[in-house]
The first five atom37 places (N, CA, C, CB, O) and aatype in JSON, in Angstrom:
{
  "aatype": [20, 20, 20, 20, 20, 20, 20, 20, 20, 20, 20, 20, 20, 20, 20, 20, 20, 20, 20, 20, 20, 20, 20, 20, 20, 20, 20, 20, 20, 20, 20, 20, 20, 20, 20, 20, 20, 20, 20, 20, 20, 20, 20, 20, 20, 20, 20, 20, 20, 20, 20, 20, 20, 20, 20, 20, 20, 20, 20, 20, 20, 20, 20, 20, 20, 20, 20, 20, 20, 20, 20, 20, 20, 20, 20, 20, 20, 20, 20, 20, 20, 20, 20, 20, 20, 20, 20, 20, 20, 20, 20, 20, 20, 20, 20, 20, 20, 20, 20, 20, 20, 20, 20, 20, 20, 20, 20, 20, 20, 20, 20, 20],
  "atom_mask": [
    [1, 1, 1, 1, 1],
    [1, 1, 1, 1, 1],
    [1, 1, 1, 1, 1],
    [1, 1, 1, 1, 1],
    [1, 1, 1, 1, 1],
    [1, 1, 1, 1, 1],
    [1, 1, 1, 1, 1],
    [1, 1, 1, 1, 1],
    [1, 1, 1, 1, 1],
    [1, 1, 1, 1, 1],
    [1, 1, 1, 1, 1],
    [1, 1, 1, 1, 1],
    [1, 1, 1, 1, 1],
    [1, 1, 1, 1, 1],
    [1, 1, 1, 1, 1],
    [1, 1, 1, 1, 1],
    [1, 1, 1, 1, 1],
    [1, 1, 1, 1, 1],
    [1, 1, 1, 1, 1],
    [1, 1, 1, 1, 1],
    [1, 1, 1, 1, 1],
    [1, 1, 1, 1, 1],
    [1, 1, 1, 1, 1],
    [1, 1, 1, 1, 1],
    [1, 1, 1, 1, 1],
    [1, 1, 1, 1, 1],
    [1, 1, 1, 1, 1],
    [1, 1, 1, 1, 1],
    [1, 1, 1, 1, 1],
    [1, 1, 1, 1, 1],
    [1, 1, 1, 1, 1],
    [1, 1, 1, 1, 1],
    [1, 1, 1, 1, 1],
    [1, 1, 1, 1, 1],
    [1, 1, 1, 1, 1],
    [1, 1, 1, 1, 1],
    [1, 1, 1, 1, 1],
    [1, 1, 1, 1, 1],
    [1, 1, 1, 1, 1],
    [1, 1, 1, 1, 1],
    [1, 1, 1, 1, 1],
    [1, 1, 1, 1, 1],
    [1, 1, 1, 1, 1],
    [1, 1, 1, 1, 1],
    [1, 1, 1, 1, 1],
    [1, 1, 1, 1, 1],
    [1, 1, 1, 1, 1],
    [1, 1, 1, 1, 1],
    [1, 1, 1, 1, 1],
    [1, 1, 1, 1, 1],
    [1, 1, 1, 1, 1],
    [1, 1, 1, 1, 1],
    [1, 1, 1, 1, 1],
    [1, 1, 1, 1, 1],
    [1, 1, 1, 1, 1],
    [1, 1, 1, 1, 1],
    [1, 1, 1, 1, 1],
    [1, 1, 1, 1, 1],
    [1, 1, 1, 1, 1],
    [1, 1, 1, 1, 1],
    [1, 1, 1, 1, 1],
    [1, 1, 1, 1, 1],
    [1, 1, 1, 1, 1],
    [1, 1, 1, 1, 1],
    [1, 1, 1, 1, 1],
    [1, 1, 1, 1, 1],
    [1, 1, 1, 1, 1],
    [1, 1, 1, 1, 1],
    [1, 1, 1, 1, 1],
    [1, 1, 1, 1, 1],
    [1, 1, 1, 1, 1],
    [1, 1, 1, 1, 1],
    [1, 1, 1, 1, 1],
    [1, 1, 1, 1, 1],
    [1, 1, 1, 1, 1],
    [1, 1, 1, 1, 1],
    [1, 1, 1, 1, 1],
    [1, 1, 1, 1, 1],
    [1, 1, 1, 1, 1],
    [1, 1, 1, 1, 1],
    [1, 1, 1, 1, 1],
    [1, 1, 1, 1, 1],
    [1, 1, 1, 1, 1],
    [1, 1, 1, 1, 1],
    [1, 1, 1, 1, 1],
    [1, 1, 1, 1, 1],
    [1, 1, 1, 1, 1],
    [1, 1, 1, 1, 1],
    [1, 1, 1, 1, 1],
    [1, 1, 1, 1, 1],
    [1, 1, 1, 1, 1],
    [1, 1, 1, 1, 1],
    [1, 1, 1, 1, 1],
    [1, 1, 1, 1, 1],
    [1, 1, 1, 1, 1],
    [1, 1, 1, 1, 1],
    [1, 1, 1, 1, 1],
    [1, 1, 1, 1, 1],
    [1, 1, 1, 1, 1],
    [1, 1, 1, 1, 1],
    [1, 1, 1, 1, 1],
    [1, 1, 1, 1, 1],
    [1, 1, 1, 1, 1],
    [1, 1, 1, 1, 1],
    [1, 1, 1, 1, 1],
    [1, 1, 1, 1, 1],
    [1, 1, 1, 1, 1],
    [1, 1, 1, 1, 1],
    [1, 1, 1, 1, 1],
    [1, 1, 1, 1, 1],
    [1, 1, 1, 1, 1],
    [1, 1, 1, 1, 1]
  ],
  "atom_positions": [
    [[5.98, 51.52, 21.1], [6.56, 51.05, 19.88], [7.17, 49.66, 20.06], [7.61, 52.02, 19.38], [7.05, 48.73, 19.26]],
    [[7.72, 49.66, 21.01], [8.75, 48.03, 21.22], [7.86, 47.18, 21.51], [9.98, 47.83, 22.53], [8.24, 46.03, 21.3]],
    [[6.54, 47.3, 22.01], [5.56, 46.56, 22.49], [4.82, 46.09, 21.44], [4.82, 47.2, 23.38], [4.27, 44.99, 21.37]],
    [[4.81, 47.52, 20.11], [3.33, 46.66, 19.19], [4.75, 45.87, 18.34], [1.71, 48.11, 17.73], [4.46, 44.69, 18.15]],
    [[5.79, 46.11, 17.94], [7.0, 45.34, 17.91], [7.01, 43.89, 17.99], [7.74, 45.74, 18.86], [7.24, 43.1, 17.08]],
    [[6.77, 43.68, 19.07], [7.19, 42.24, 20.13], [5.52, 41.47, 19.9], [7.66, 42.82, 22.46], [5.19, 40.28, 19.97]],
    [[4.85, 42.5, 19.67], [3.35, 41.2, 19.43], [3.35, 41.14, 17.78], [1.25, 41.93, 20.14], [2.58, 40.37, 17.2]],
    [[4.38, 42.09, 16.95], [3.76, 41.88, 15.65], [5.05, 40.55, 15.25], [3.68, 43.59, 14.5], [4.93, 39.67, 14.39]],
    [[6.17, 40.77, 16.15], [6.76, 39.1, 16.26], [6.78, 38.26, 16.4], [7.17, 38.66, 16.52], [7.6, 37.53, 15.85]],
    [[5.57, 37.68, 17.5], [4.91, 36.77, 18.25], [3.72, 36.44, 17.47], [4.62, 37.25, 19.6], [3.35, 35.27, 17.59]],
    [[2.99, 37.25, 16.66], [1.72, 36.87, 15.82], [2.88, 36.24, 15.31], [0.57, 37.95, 14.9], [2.77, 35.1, 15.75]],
    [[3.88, 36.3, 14.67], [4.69, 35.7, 13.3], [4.77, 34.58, 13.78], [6.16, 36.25, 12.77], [4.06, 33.71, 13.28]],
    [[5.89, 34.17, 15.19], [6.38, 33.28, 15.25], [5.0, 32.27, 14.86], [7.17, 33.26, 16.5], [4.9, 31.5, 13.9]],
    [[3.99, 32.54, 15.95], [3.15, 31.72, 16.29], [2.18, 31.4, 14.71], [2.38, 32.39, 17.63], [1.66, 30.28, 14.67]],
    [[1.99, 32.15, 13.73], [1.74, 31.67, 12.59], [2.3, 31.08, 12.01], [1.53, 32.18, 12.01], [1.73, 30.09, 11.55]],
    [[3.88, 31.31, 11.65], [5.11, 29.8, 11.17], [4.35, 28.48, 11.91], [7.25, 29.98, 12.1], [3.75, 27.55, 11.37]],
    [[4.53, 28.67, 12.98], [4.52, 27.43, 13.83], [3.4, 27.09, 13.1], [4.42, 27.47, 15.5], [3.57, 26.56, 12.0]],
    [[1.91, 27.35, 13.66], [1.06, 26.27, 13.31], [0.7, 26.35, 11.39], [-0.45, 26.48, 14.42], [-0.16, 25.7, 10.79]],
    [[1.77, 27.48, 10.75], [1.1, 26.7, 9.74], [2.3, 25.93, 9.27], [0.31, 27.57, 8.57], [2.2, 25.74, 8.06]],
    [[3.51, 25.36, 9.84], [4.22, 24.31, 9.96], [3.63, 23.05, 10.23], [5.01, 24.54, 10.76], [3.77, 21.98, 9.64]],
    [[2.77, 23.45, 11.46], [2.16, 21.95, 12.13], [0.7, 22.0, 11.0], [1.63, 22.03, 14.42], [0.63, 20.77, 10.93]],
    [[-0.32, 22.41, 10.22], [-0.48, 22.18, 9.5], [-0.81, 21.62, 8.36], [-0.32, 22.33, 9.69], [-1.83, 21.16, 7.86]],
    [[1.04, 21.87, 7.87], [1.06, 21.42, 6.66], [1.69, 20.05, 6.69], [1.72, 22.33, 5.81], [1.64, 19.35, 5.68]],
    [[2.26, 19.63, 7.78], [2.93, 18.35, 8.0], [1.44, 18.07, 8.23], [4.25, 18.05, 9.23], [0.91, 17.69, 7.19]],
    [[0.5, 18.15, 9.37], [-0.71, 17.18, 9.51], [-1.53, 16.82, 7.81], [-1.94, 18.09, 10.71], [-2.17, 15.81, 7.51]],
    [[-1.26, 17.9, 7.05], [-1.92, 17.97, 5.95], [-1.53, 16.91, 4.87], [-1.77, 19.24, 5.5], [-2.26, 16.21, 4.17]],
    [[0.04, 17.01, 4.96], [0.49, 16.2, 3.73], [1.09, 14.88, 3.99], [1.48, 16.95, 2.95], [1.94, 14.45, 4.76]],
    [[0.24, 14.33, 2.93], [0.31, 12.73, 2.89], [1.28, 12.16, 1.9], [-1.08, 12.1, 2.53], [1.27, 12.57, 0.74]],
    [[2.18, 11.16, 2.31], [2.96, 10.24, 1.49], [2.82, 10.18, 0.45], [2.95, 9.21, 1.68], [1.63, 10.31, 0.16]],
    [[3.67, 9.98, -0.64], [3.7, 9.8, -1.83], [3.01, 7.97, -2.31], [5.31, 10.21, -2.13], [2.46, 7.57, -3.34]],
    [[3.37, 7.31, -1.12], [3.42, 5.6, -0.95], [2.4, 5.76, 0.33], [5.28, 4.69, -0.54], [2.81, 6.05, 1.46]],
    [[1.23, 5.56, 0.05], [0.47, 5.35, 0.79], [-0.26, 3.88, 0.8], [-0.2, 6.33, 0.64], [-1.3, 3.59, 0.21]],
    [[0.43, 3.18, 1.48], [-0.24, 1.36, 1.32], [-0.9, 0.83, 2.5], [1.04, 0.1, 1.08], [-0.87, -0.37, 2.79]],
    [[-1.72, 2.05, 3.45], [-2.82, 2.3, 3.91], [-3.72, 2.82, 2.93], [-2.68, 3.04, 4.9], [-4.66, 3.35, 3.52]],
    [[-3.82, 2.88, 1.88], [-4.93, 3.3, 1.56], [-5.83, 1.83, 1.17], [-4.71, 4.41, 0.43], [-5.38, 0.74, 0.83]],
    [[-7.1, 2.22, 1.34], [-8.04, 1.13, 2.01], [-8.24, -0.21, 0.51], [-9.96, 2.12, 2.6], [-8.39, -1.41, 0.74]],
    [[-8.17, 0.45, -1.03], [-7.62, -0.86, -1.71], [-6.55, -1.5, -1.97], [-7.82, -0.91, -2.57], [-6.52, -2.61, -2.5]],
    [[-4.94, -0.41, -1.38], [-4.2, -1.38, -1.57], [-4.25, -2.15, -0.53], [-3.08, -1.07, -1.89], [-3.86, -3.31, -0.66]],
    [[-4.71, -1.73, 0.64], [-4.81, -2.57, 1.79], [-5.13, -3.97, 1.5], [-5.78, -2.06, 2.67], [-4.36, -4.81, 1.95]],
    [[-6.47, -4.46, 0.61], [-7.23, -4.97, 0.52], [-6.35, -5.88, -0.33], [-8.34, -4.34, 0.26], [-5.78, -6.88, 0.1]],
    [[-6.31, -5.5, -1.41], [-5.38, -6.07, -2.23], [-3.81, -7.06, -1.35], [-4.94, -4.64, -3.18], [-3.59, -8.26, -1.49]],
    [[-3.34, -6.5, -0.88], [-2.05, -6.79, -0.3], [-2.32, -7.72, 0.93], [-1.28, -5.45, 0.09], [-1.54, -8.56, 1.38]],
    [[-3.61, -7.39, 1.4], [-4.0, -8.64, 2.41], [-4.21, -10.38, 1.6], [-5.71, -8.1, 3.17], [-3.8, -11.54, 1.67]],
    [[-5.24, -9.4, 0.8], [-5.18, -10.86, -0.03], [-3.87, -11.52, -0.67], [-6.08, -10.74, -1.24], [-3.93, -12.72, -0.93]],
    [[-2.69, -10.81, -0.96], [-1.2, -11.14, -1.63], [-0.92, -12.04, -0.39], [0.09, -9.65, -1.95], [-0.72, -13.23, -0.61]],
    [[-0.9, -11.58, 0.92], [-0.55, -11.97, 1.49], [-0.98, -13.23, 2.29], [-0.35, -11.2, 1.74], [-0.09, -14.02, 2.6]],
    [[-1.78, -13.41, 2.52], [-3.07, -14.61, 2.94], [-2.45, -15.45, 1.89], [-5.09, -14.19, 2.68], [-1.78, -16.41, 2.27]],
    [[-2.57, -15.23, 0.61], [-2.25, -16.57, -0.47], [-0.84, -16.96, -0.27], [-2.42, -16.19, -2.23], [-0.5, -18.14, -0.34]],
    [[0.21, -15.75, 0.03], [2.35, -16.56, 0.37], [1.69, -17.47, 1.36], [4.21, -15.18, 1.47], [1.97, -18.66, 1.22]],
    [[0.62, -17.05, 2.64], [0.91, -17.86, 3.49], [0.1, -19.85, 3.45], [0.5, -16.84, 4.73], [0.4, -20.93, 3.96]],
    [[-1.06, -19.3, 2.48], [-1.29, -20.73, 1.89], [-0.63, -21.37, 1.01], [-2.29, -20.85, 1.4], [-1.26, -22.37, 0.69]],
    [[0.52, -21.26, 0.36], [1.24, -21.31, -0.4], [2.23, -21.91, 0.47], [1.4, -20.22, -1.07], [2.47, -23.09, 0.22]],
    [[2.82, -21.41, 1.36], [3.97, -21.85, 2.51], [3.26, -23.1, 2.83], [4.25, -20.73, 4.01], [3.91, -24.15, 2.89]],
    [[1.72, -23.1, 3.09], [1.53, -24.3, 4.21], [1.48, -25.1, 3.13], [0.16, -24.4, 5.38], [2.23, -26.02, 3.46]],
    [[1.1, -25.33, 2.12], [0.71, -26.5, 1.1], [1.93, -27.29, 0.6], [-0.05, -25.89, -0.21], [1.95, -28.4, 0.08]],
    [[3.07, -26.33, 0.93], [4.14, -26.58, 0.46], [4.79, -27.43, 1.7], [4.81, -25.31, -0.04], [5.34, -28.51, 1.49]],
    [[4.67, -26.83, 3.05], [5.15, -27.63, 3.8], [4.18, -28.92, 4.51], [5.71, -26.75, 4.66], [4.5, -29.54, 5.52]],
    [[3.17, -29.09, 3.87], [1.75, -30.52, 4.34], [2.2, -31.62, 2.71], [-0.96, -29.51, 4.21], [1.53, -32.61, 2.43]],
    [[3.45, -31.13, 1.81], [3.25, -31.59, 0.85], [2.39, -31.51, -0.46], [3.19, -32.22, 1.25], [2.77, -32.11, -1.46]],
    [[1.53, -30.97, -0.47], [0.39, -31.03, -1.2], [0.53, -30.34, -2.73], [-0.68, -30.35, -0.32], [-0.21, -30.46, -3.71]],
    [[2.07, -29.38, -2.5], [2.85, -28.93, -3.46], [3.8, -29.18, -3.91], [3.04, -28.22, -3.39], [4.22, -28.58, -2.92]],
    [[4.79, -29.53, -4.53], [5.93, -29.26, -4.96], [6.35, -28.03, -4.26], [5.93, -29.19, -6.33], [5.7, -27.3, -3.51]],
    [[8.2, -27.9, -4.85], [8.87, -26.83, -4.33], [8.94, -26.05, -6.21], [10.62, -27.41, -3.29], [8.88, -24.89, -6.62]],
    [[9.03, -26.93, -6.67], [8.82, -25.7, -8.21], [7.22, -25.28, -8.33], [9.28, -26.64, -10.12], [6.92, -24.22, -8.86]],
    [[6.27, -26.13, -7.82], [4.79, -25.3, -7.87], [4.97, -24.09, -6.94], [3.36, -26.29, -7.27], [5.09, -22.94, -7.37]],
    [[4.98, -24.46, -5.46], [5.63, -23.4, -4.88], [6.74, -21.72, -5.46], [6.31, -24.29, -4.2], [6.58, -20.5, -5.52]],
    [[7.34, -22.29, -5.61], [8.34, -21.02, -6.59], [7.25, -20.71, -7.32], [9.86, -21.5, -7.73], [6.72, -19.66, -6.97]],
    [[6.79, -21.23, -8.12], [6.29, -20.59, -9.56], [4.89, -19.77, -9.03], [5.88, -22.0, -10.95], [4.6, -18.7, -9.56]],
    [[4.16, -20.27, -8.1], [2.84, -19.42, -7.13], [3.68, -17.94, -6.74], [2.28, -20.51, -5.23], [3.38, -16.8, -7.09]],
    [[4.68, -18.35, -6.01], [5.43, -17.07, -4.99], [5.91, -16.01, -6.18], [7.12, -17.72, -3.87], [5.88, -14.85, -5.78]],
    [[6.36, -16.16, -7.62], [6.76, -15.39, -8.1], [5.5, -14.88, -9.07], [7.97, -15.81, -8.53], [5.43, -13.83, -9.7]],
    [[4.51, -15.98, -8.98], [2.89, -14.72, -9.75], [2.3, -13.79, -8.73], [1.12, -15.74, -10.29], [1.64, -12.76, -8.87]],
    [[2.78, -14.53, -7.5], [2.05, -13.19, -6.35], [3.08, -12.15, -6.22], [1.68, -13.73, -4.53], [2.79, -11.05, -5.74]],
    [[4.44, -12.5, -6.68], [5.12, -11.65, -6.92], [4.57, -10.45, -7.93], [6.14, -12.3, -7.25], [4.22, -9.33, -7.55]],
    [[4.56, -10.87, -9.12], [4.07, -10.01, -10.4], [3.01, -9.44, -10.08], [3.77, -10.7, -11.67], [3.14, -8.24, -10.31]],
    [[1.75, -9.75, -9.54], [0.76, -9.15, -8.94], [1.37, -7.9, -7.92], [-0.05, -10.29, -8.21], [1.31, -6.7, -8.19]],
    [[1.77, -8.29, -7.11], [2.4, -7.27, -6.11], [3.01, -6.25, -6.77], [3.42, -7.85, -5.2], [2.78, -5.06, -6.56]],
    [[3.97, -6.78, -7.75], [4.77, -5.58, -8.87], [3.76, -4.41, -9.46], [5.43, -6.47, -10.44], [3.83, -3.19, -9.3]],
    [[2.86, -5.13, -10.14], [1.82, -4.55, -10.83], [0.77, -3.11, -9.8], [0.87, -6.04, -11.25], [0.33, -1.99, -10.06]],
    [[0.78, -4.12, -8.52], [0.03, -3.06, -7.96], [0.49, -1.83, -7.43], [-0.58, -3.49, -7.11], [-0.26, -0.86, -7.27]],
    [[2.18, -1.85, -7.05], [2.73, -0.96, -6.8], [3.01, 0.01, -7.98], [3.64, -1.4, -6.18], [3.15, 1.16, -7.56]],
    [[3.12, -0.06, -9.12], [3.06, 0.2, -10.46], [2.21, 1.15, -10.32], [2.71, -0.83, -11.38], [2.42, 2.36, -10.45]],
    [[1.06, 0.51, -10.0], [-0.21, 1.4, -10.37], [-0.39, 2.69, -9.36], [-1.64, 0.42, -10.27], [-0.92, 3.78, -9.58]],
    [[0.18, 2.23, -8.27], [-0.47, 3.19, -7.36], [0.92, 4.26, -7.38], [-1.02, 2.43, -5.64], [0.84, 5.26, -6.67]],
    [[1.87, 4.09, -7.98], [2.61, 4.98, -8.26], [2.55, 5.92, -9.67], [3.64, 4.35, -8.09], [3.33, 6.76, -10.13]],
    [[1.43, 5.45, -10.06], [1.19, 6.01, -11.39], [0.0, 7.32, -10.97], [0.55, 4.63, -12.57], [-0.27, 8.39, -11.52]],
    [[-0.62, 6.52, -9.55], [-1.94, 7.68, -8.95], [-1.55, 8.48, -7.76], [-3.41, 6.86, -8.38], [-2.39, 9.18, -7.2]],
    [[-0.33, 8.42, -7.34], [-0.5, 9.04, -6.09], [-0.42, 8.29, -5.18], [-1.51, 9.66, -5.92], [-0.93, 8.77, -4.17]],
    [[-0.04, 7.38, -5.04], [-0.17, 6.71, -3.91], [-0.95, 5.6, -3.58], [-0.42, 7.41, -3.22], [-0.65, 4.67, -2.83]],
    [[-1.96, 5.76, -4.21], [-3.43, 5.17, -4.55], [-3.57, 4.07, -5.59], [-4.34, 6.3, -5.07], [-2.62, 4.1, -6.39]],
    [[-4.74, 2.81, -5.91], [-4.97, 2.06, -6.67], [-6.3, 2.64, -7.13], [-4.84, 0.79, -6.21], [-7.18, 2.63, -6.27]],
    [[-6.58, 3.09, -8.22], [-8.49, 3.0, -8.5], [-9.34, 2.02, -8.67], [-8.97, 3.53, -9.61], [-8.81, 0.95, -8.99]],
    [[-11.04, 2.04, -8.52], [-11.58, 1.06, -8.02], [-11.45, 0.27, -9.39], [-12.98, 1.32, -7.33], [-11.6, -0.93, -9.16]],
    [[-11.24, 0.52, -10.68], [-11.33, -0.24, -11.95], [-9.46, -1.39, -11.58], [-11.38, 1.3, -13.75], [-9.22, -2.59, -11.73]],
    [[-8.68, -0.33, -11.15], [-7.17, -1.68, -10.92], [-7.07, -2.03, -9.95], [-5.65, -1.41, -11.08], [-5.93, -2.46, -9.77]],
    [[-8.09, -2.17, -8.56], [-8.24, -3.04, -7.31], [-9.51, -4.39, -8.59], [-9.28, -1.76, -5.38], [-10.18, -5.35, -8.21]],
    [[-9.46, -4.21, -9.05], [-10.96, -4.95, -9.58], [-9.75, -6.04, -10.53], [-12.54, -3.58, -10.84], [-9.73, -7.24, -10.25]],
    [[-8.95, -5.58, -11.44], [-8.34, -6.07, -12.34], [-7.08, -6.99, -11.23], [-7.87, -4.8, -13.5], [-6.67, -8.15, -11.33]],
    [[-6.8, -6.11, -10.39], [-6.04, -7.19, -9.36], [-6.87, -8.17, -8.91], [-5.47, -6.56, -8.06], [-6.74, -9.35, -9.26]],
    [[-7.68, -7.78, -8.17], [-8.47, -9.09, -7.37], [-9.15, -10.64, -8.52], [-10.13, -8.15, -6.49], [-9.42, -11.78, -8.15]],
    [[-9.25, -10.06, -9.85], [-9.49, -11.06, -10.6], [-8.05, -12.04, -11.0], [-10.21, -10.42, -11.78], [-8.12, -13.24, -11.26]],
    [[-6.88, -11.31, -10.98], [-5.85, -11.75, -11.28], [-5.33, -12.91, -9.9], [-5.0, -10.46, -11.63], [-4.66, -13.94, -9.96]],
    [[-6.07, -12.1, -8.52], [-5.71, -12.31, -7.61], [-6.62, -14.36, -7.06], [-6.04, -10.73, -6.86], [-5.96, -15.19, -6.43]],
    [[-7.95, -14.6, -7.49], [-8.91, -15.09, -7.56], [-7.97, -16.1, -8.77], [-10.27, -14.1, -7.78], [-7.3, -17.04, -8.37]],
    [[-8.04, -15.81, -9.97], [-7.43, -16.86, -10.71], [-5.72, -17.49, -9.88], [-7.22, -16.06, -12.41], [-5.18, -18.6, -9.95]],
    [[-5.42, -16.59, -9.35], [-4.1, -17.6, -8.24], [-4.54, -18.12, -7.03], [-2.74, -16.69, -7.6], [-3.83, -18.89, -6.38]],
    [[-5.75, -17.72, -6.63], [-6.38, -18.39, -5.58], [-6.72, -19.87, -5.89], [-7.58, -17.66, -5.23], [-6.43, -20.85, -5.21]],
    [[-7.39, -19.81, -7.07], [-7.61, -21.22, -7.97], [-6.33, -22.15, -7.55], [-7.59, -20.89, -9.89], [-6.25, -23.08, -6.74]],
    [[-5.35, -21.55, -8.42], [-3.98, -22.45, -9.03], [-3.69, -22.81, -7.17], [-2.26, -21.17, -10.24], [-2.97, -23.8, -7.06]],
    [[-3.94, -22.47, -6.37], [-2.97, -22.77, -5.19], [-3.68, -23.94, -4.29], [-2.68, -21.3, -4.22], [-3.24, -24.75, -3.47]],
    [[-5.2, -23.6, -4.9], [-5.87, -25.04, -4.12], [-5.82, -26.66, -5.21], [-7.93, -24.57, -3.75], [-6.13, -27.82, -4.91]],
    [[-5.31, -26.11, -6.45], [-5.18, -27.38, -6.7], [-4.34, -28.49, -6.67], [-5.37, -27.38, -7.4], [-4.74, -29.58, -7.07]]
  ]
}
């Protein structure tokens, strides 16, 4: 009796456990900015602050062109976090598409 006891405790423990380990391996962030379009997206946000920094410091900008670039990649950035908090974590391929065009028209404004 104490024996089938002690294994029908040990099946337990040992089922908590791995379906503890599991459900942590299982469940994913609410803010996931690994996922592979915001990735994409946010590389490109980021690539443009840093052409933006250099143009600004070779001259080639103003410091109010400057500001006014840093705070549309701002709004972009706003927007995308927006979205992917609206999906899960996630951007869909129709608002990685609507960013990157938004993203492309500030690519413009920063080389001129």
């Amino acid at each position: 009796m104490l024996t089938s006891v002690r294994k029908l405790l040990t099946v337990a423990v040992v089922g908590f456990s791995l379906a503890g380990l599991g459900s942590g391996a299982l469940a994913q962030t609410p803010w996931q900015k690994a996922h592979p379009r915001r990735a994409e997206v946010n590389r490109r946000l980021a690539n443009q602050n840093r052409r933006i920094r250099n143009e600004r410091r070779s001259g080639q900008i103003s410091g109010r062109q400057a500001a006014q670039l840093h705070r549309e990649d701002h709004t972009i950035r706003g927007e995308e976090r927006a979205m992917a908090r609206t999906n899960g974590g996630h951007i869909t391929k129709a608002e990685q598409q609507a960013l990157n065009q938004q993203e492309n028209q500030q690519s413009r404004a920063i080389g001129k």
